[in-house]
C-alpha positions in Angstrom: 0.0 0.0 0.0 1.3 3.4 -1.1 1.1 6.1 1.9 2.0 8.8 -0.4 -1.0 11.3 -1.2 -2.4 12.5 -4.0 -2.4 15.7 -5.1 -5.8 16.6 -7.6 -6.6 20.3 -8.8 -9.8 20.9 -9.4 -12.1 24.1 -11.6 -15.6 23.9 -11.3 -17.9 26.6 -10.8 -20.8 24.5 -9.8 -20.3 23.7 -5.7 -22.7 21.2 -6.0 -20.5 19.0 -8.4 -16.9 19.8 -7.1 -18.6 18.5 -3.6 -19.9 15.4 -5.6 -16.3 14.9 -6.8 -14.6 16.0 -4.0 -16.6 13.0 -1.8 -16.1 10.4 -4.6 -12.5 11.1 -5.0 -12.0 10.8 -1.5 -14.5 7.9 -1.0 -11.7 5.8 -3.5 -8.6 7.6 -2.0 -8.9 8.7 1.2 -5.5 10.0 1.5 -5.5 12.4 -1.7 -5.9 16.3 -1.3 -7.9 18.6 -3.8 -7.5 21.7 -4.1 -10.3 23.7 -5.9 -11.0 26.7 -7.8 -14.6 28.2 -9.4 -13.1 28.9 -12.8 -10.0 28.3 -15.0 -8.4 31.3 -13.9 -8.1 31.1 -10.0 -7.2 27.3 -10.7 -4.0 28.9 -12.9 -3.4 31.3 -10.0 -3.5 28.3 -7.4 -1.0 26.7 -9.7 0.9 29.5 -10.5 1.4 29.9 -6.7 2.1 26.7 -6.0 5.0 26.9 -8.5 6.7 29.3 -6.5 6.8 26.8 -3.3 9.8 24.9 -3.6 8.9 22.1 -1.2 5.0 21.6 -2.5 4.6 17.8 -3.5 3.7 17.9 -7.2 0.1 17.8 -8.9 -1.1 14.2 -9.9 -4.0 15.6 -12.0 -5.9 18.7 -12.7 -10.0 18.1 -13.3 -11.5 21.1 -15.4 -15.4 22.0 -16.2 -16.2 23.1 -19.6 -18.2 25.8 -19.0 -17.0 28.1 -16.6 -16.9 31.8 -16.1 -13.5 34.2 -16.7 -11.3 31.3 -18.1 -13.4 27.9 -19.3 -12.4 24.4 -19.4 -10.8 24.7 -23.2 -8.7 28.0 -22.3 -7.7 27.1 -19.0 -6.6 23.7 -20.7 -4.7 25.9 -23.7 -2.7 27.9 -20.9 -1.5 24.7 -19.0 -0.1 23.4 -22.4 1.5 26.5 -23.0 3.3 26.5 -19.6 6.4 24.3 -19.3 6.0 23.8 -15.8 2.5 22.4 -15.9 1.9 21.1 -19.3 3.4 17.8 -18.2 0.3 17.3 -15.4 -2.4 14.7 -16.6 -5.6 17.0 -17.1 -9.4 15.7 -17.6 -12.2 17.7 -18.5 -15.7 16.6 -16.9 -18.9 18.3 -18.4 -22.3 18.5 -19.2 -21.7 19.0 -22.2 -20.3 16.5 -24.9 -20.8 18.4 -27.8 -18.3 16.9 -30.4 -16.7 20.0 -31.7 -15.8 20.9 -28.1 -14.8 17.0 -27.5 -12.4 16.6 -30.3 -11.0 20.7 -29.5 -9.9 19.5 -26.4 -8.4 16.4 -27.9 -6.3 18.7 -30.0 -5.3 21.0 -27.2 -3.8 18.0 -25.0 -6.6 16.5 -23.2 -5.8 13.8 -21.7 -9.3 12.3 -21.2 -13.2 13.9 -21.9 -16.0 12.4 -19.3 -19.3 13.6 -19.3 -20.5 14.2 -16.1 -22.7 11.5 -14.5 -26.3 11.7 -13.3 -26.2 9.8 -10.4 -23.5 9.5 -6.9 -23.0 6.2 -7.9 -21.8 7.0 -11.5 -19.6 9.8 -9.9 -18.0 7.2 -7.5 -16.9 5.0 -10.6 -15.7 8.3 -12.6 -13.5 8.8 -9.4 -12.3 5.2 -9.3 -11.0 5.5 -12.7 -9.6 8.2 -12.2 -7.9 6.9 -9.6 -6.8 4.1 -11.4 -5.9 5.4 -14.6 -4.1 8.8 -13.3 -3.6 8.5 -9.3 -2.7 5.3 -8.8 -0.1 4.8 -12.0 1.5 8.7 -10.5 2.1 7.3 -7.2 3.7 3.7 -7.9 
């Protein structure tokens, strides 16, 4: 068993739903620690600060809404590709919306994965256990 935590960033302006994720994430890794923002562009200042702590453990994955105010899913994802010090961080955008042009845009920007949000808690727990699995879990062995 791997005692070393986590780390998750998280932009989405909906409470409701970063609470959702928040609880399932931790409900498959108690040990992780998410740090959230309400739109693209505090989540960049979060990271941005971060950066400029030397001893911070780094980012396992970043979680980003499509629609968001000031800076949305796509253009927050744009400016962490752009940045050398983050564009290396697995990020996943989960959204209402699946419209396809917005699908394959993020695709093209450096998405790593596109999941539409569930409907239901227990859809949200298996989102968070494959997240865990495919991004978490993988970081930390």
């Amino acid at each position: 068993m791997n005692l070393s935590k986590s780390v998750v960033y998280m932009a989405d302006d909906d409470a409701d739903d970063r609470y959702f994720m928040c609880h399932a994430l931790r409900t498959s890794d108690p040990s992780v620690t998410i740090v959230e923002a309400e739109d693209g562009q505090s989540l960049l200042t979060l990271l941005q600060n971060r950066m400029q702590t030397s001893d911070s453990p780094p980012v396992n994955l970043i979680l980003l809404d499509m629609n968001m105010p000031r800076s949305n899913g796509l253009d927050t994802l744009i400016a962490l590709k752009a940045n050398p010090a983050l564009r290396h961080i697995p990020t996943v955008l989960i959204s209402t919306s699946a419209q396809p042009d917005q699908v394959i845009s993020a695709y093209q920007n450096g998405i790593n994965s596109y999941i539409q949000k569930p409907a239901s808690s227990f859809d949200m727990t298996s989102v968070a256990q494959a997240l865990k699995v495919c991004f978490l879990d993988v970081a930390m062995s």
